[in-house]
C-alpha positions as CSV (number, residue, x, y, z in Angstrom):
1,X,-146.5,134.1,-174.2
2,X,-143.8,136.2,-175.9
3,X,-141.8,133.5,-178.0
4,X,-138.0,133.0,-179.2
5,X,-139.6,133.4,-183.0
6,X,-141.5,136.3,-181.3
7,X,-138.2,138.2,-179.9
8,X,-136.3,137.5,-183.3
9,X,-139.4,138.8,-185.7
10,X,-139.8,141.9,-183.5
11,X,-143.2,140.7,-182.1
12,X,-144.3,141.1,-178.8
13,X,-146.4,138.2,-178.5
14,X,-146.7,135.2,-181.1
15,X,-149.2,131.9,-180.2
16,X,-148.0,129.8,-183.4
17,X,-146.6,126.8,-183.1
18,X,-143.5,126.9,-185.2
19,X,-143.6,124.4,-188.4
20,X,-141.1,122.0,-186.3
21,X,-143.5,122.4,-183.2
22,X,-146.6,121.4,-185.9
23,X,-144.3,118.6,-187.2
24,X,-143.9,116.8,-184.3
25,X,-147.2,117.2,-183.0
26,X,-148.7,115.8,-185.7
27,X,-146.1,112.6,-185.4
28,X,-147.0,112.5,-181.4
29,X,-150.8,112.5,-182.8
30,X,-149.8,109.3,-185.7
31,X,-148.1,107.4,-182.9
32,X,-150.9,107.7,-180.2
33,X,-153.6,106.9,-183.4
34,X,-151.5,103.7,-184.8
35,X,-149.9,102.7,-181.7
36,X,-151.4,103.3,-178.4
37,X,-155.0,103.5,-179.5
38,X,-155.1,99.6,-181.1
39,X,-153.7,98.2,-177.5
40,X,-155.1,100.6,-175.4
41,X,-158.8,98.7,-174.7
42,X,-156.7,95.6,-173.2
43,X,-154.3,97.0,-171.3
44,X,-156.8,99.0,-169.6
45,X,-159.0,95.4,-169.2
46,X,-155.8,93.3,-168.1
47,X,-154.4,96.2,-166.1
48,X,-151.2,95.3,-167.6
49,X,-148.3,97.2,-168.2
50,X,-147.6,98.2,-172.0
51,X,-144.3,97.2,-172.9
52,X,-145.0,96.9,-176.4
53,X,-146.1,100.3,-176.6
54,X,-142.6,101.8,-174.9
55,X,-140.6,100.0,-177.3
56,X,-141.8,101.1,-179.8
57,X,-141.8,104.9,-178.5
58,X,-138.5,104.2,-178.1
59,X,-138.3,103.1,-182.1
60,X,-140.6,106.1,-182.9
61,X,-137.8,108.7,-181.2
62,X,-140.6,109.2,-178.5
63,X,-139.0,107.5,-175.3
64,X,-135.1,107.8,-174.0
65,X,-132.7,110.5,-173.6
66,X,-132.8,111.4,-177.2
67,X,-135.6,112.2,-177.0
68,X,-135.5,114.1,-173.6
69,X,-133.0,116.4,-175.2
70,X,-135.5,116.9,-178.2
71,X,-137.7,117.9,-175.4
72,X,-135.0,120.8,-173.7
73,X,-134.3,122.0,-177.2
74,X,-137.8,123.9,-177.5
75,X,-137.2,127.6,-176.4
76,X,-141.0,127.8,-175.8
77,X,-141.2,125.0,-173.8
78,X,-143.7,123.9,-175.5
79,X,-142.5,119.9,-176.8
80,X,-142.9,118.7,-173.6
81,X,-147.0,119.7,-173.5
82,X,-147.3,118.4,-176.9
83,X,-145.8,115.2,-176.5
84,X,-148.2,114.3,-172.9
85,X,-151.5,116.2,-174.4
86,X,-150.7,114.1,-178.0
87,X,-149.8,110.7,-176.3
88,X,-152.8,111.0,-173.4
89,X,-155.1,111.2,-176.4
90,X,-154.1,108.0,-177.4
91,X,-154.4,106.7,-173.8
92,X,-153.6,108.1,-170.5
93,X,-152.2,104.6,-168.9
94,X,-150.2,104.1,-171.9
95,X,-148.8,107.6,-171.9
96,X,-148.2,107.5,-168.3
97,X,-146.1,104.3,-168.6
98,X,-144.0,105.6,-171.3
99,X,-143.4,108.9,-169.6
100,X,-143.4,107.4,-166.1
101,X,-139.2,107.9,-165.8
102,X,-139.7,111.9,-166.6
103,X,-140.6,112.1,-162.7
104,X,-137.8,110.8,-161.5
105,X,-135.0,112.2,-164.2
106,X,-136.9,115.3,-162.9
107,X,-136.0,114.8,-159.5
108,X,-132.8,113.6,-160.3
109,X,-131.9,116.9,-162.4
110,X,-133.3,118.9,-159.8
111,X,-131.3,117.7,-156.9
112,X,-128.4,115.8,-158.3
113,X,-124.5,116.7,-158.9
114,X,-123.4,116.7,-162.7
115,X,-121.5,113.4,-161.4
116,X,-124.9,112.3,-160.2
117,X,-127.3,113.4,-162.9
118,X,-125.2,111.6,-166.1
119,X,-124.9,108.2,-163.7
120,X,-128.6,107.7,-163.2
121,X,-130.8,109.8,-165.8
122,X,-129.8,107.6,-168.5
123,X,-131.0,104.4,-165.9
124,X,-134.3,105.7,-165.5
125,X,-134.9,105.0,-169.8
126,X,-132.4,102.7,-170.8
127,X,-129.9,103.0,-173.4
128,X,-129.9,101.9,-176.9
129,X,-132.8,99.3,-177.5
130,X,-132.7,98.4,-173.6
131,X,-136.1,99.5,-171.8
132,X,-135.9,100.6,-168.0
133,X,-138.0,102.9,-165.7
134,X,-137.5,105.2,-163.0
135,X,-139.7,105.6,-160.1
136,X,-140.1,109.0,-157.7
137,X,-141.4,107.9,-154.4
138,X,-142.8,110.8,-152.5
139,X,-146.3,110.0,-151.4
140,X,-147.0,108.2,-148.2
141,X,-149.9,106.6,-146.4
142,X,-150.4,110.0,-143.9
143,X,-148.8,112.3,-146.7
144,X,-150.7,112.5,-149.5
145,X,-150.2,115.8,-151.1
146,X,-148.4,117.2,-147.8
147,X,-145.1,116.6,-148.8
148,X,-144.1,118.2,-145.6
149,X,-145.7,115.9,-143.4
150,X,-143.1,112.5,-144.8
151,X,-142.0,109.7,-142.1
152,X,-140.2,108.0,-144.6
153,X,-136.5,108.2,-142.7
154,X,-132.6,108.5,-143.9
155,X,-129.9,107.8,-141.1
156,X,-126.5,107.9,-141.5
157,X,-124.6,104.7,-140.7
158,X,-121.1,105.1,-141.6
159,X,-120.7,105.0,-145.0
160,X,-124.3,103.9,-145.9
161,X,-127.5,105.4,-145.2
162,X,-130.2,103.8,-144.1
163,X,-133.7,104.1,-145.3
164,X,-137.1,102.8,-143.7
165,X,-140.4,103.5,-144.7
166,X,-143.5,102.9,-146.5
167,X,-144.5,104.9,-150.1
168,X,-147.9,104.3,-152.0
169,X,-149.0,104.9,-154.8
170,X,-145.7,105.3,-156.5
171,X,-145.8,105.2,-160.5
172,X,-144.1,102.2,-161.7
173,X,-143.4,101.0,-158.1
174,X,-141.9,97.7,-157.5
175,X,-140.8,97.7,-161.4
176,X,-138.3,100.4,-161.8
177,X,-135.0,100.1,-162.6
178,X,-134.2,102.8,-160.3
179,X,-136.5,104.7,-157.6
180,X,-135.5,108.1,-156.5
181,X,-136.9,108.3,-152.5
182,X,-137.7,111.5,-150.6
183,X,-136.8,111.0,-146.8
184,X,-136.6,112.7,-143.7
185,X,-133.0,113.2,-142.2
186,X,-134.3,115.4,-139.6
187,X,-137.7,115.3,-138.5
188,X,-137.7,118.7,-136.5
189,X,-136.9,120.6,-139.5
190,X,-140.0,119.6,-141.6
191,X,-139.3,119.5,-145.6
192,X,-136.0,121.7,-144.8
193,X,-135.0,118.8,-143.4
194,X,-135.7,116.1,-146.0
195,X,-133.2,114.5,-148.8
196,X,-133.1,112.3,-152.1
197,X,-132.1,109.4,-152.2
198,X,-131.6,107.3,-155.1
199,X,-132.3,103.3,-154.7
200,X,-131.4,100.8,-157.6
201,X,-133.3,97.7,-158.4
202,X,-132.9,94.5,-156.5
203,X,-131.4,96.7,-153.5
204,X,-131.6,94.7,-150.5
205,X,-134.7,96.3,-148.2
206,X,-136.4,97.3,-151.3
207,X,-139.5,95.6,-151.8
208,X,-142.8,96.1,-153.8
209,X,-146.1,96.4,-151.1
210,X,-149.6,96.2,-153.0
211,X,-149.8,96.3,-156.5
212,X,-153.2,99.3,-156.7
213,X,-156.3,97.8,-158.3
214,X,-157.3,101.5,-160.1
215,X,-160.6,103.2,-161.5
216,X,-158.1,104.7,-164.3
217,X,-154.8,105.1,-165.6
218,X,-154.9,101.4,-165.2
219,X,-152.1,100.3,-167.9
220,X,-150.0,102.0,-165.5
221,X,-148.1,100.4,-163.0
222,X,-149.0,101.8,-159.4
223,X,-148.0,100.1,-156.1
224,X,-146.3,100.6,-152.6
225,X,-143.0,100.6,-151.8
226,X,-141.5,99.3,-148.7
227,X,-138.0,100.0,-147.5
228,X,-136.8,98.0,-144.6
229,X,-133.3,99.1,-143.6
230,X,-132.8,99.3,-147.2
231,X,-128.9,100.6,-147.0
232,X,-127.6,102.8,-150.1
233,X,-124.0,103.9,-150.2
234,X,-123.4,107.3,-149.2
235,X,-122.8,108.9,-153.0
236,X,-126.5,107.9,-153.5
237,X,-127.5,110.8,-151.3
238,X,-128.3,113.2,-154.3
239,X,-126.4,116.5,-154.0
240,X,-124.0,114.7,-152.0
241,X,-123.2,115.0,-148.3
242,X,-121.6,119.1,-148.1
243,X,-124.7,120.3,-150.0
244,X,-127.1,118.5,-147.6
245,X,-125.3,119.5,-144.3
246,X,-125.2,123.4,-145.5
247,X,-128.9,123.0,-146.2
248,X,-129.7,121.4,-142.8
249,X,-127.1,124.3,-141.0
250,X,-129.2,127.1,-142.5
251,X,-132.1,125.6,-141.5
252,X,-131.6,125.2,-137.6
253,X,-130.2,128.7,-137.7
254,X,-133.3,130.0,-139.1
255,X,-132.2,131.3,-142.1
256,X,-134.4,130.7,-145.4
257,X,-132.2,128.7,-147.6
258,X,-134.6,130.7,-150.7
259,X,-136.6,127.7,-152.4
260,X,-139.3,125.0,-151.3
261,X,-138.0,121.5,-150.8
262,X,-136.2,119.2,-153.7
263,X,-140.0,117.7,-154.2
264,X,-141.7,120.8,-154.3
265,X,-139.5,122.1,-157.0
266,X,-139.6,119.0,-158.7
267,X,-143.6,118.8,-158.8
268,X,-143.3,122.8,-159.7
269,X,-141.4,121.6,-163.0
270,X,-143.7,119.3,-163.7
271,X,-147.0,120.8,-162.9
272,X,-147.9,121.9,-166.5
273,X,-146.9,118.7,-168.0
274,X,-149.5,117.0,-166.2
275,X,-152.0,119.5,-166.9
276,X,-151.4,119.0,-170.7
277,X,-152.1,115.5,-170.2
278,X,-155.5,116.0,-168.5
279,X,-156.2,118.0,-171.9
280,X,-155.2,115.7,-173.9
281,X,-157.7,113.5,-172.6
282,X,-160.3,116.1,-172.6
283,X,-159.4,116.8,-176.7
284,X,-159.7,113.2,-177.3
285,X,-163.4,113.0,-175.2
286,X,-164.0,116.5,-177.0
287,X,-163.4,115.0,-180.8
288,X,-165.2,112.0,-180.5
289,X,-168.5,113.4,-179.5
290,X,-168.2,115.6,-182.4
291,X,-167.6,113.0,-184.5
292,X,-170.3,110.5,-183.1
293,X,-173.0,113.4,-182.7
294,X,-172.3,114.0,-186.5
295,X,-175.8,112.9,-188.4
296,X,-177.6,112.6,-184.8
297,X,-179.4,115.8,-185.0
298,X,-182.2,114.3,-187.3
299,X,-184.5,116.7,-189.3
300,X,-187.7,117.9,-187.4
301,X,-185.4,118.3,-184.2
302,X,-186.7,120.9,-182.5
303,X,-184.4,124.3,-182.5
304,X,-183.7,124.9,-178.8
305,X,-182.9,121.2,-178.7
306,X,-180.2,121.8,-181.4
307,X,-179.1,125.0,-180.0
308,X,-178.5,122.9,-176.8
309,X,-176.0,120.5,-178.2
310,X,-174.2,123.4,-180.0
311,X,-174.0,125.5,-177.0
312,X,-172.5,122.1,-175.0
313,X,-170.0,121.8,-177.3
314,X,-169.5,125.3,-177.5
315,X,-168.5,125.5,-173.7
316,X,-166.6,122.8,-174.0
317,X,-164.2,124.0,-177.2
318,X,-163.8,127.1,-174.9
319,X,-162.7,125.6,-171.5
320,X,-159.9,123.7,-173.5
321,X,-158.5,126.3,-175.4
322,X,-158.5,128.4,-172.4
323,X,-156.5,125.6,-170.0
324,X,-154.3,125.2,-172.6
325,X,-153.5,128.7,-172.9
326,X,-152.8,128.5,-169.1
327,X,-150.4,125.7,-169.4
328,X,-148.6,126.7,-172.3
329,X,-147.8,130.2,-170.2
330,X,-146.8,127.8,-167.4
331,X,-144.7,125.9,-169.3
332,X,-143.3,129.0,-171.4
333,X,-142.2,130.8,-167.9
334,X,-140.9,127.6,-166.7
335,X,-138.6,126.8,-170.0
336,X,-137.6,130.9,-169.3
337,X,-136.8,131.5,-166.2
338,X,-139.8,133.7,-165.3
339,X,-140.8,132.6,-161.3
340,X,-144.4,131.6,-161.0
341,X,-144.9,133.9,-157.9
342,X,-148.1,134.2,-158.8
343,X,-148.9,130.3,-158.5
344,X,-149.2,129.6,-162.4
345,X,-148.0,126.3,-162.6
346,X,-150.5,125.3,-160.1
347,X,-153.1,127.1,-161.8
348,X,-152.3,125.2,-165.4
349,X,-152.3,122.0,-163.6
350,X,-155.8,123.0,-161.5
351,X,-157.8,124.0,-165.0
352,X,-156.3,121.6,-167.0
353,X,-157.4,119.2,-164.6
354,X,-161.0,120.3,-163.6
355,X,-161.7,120.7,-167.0
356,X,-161.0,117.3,-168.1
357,X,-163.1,115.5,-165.2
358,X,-166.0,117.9,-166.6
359,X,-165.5,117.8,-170.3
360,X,-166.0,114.1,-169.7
361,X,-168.9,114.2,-167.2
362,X,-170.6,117.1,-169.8
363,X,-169.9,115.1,-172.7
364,X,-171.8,111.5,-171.3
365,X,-174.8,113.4,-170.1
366,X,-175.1,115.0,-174.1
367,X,-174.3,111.2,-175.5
368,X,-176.8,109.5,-172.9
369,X,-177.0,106.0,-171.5
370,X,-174.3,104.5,-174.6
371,X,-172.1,107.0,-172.3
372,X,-172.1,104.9,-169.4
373,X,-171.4,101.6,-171.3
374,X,-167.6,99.9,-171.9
375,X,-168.1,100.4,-175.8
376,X,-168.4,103.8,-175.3
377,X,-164.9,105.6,-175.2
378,X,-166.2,108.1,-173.4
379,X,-166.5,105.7,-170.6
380,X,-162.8,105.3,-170.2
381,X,-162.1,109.0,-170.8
382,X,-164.3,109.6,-167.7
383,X,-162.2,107.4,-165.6
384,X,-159.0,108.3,-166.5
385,X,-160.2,112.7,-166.2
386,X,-160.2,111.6,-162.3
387,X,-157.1,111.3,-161.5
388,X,-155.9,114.4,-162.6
389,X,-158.2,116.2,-160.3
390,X,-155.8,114.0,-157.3
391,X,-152.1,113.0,-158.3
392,X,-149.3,115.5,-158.3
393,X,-151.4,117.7,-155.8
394,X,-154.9,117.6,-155.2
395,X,-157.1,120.6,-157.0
396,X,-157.7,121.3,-153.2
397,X,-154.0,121.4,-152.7
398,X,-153.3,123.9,-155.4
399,X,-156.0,126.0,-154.7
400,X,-154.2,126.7,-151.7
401,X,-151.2,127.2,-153.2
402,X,-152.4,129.8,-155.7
403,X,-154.2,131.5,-152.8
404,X,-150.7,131.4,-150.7
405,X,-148.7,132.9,-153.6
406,X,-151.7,135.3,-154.7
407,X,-151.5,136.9,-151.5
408,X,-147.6,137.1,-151.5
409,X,-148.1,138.7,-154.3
410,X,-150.0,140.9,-153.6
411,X,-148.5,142.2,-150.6
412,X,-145.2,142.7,-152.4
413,X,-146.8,144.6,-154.9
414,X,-148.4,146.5,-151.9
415,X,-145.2,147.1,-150.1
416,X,-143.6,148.0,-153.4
417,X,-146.0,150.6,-154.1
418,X,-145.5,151.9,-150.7
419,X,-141.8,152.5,-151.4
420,X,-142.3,154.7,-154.5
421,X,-144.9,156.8,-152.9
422,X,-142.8,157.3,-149.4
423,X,-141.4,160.0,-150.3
424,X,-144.5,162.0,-151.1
């Protein structure tokens, strides 16, 4: 992790946050403690969506394009993991609700003209003290993490396009001011032959399907989304029409047009923000067991069963510093330039992940039955870990991926080494 404060000082590697990087964690940390924590319990019961708690991000400089520049500002790359681990402690639906537009500014940036990108960013926050939300509607009912496999389809009708289709579990589905959709223009080219599409509220064709009953996350908003010749004008086709039909050309030639497809990149982006949330909900499990375990350990407790609990706890300090690490690298080579050839945004998202889902499990079996009861915030912690072991890519999915771009790798290393010894 060789650092902008690193470069200037003459170090090679420097893991300090900066005093600006502490700052703002620590006023990530006040807001989830005073602000998400207090409503978190009842949005999670109602499964209602937290609208008191995004204002007053917004108020708190914590939601809105402000604050998305804040986050491009860091030369580490490292505001952006703060801000999901820090507000993911305070509550994972919350956070996800206030953070739910990131996605699709994501995959607006990512595919967008300049024309494009100032137009609809600022409609997926809102602008002053207005409140909106942005949607990115990838998955599908026979497409879950294959984002290759979509059915969702984009046809050109003069100056429209025309959209038809079926999304689930979309992330403030049905709510958004403005959904970004991934569609297939031509289904015999696979994902080279997919585009984005952005679709406003209130478009006609644009409907919300069922609203998801969840096991977490469940202060945010998840539903389908139907599109029934939903018709867009043609300058919502993001990267316009030339850019698409030079994509599509290179395709059915057979050339490699040199990246994965617009939501590929876009989840690669992404990847180590989500594992930073998983941790922040592993930190937050992590620090209330310490805290309720303080004064358990009674006198006349027998040794090994003392040295048990401190070697539980032990294991679990360790596993979070080290998926950090990873996701901090991630994040770090992302904000940098450095291509993740060898799959490390997957792999920050994968441990970040898996460790959550077992800091929790670890941590209710050393608590005991209170773990398994709704006064226990552990309870809650173990629900919410789950789904970071599914969305955004399964951890099956990006174990495949790492193994994919491990072996690439490797064999480019191979063939490399090959080259220099040739001669000899």
């Amino acid at each position: 992790l060789v650092s902008q404060r690193g470069r200037e000082a003459g170090n090679l590697v420097d893991f300090r946050l900066s005093d600006e990087q502490l700052e703002y964690q620590a006023h990530c940390r006040r807001f989830a403690r005073e602000v998400i924590r207090p409503v978190a319990a009842q949005h999670d019961r109602d499964e209602t969506v937290p609208w008191e708690a995004i204002r007053a991000a917004r108020e708190w400089g914590l939601h809105g394009l402000d604050h998305i520049q804040k986050l491009g500002t860091d030369p580490d790359g490292l505001f952006g993991c703060i801000y999901a681990e820090e507000l993911h402690w305070g509550c994972a639906g919350i956070a996800l609700a206030i953070q739910g537009g990131s996605l699709a500014a994501a995959g607006i940036a990512s595919s967008g003209t300049p024309e494009q990108i100032a137009r609809w960013v600022p409609e997926c926050f809102g602008m002053g003290d207005e409140i909106k939300l942005g949607a990115y509607a990838v998955t599908e009912p026979s497409a879950g993490s294959d984002v290759r496999s979509l059915r969702t389809t984009a046809v050109k009708d003069g100056d429209e396009w025309v959209l038809g289709g079926t999304k689930v579990f979309i992330t403030n589905g049905g709510i958004a001011d403005v959904t970004v959709v991934v569609a297939t223009v031509d289904p015999e080219l696979g994902h080279r032959g997919q585009a984005s599409f952005v679709v406003p509220k209130d478009t006609p064709g644009l409907s919300m399907g069922k609203k998801e009953s969840k096991l977490g996350i469940r202060a945010s908003q998840t539903s389908e989304v139907i599109l029934e010749d939903c018709r867009v004008p043609a300058e919502f086709l993001l990267g316009g029409r030339d850019k698409l039909e030079r994509k599509l050309e290179r395709a059915r030639s057979g050339q490699s047009t040199g990246r994965s497809s617009n939501a590929l990149a876009t989840f690669e982006l992404t990847r180590p923000l989500v594992g930073a949330s998983a941790l922040g909900i592993a930190q937050a499990a992590y620090e209330w067991t310490l805290e309720y375990l303080e004064g358990k350990v009674e006198e006349g407790t027998p040794l090994l069963e003392q040295q048990r609990v401190q070697q539980v706890l032990a294991d679990v300090a360790t596993e979070i510093e080290a998926a950090r690490l990873l996701v901090w690298r991630a994040a770090w080579m992302g904000r940098n330039g450095v291509p993740m050839t060898g799959g490390q945004g997957s792999m920050s998202k994968l441990k970040a992940g898996d460790v959550a889902m077992w800091a929790t499990t670890t941590l209710m079996d050393l608590v005991g039955p209170f773990a398994q009861t709704t006064d226990c915030p552990l309870e809650k912690f173990f629900r919410d870990a789950k789904i970071y072991q599914i969305f955004e890519g399964t951890a099956q999915v990006q174990r495949l991926v790492i193994s994919r771009m491990q072996r690439a790798e490797y064999r480019q290393r191979l063939d490399a080494a090959v080259e220099v010894l040739q001669p000899l």
